[in-house]
C-alpha positions as semicolon CSV with decimal commas, in nm:
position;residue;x (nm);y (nm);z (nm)
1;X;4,460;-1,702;-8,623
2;X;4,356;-1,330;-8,762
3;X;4,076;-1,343;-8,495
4;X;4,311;-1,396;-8,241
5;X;4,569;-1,089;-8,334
6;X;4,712;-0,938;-8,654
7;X;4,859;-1,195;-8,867
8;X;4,991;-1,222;-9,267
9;X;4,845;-1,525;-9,424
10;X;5,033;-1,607;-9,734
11;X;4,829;-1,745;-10,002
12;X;4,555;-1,994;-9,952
13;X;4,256;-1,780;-10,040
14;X;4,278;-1,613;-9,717
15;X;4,166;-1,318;-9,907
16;X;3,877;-1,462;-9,974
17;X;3,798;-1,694;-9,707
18;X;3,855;-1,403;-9,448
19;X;3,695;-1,071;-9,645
20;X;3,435;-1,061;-9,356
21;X;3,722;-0,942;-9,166
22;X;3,824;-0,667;-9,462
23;X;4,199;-0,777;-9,469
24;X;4,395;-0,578;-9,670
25;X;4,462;-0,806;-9,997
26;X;4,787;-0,766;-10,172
27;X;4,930;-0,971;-10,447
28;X;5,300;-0,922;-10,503
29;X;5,432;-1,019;-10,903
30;X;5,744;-1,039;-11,095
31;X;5,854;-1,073;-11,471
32;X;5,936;-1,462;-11,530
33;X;6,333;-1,343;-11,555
34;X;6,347;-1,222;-11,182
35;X;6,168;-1,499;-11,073
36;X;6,395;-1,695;-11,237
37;X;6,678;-1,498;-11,086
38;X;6,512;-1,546;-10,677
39;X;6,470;-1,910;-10,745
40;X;6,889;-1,954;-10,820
41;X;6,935;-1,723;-10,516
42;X;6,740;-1,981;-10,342
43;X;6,825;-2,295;-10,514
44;X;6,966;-2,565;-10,320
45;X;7,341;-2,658;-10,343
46;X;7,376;-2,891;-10,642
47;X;7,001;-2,781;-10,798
48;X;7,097;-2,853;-11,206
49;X;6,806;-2,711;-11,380
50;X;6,845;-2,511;-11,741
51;X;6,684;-2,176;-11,734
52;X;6,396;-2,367;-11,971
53;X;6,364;-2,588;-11,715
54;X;6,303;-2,357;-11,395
55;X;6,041;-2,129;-11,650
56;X;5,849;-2,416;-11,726
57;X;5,872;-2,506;-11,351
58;X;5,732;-2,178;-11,214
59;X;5,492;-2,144;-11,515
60;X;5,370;-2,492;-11,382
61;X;5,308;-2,330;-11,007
62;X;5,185;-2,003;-11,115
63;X;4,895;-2,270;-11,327
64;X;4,858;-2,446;-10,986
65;X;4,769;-2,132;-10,833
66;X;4,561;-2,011;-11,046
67;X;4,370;-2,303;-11,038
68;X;4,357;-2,328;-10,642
69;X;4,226;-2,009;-10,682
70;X;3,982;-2,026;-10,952
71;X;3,856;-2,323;-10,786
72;X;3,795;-2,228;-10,450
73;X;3,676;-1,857;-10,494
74;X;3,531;-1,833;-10,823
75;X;3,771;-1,568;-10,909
76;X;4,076;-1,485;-11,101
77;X;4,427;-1,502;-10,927
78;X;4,629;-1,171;-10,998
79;X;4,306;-1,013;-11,087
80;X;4,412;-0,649;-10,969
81;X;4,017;-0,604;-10,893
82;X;4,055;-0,889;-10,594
83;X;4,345;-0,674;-10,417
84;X;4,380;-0,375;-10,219
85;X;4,751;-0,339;-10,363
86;X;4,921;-0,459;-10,633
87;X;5,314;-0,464;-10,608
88;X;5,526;-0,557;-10,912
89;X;5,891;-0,642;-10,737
90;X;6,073;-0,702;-11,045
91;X;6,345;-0,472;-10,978
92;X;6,315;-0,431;-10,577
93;X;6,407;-0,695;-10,297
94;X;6,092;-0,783;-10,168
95;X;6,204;-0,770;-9,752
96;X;6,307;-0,392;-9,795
97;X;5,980;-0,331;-9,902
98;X;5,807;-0,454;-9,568
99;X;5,907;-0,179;-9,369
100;X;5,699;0,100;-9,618
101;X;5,423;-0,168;-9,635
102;X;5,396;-0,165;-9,235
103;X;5,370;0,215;-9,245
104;X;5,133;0,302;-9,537
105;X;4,906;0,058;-9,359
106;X;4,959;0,189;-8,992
107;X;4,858;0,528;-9,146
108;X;4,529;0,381;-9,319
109;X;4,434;0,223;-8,987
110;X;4,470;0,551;-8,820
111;X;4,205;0,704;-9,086
């Protein structure tokens, strides 16, 4: 797919397995109380977890994916040295950000 046309791969490694291509790598964060927060946004009608049980739910992913990653790269997920940006959206929606993203790197490719 990135061969083919400009594309945003969401996880996966595809840093990693596509840094021949120089992608730009960015790794978007929260505190565990807004990600708590998105996931009740989200949550399905009826969804009946405690607050204890949702942290220890996305501690359990954030593990997962650490793991994926450790395994299959050899490196540290969240590592700020692995990314071109780091964004912390803890107090910001995460789609209004997209539009600044686009531009800041339409203005690098242009350099």
């Amino acid at each position: 797919m990135a061969e083919k046309s400009d594309c945003v791969i969401v996880g996966r490694c595809a840093d990693y397995i596509l840094q021949d291509n120089k992608p730009y790598r960015i790794f978007v964060y929260a505190d565990l109380d807004s990600k708590v927060m998105r996931c009740r946004k989200k949550a399905a009608d009826g969804e009946r977890l405690t607050d204890q049980e949702l942290k220890r739910q996305i501690a359990s992913i954030d593990r997962n994916r650490a793991a994926y990653y450790r395994d299959y790269t050899g490196l540290q997920w969240g590592d700020k040295k692995n990314y071109n940006l780091c964004i912390n959206t803890t107090d910001i929606v995460i789609k209004e950000i997209v539009p600044a993203l686009v531009q800041l790197f339409s203005m690098i490719e242009e350099h």
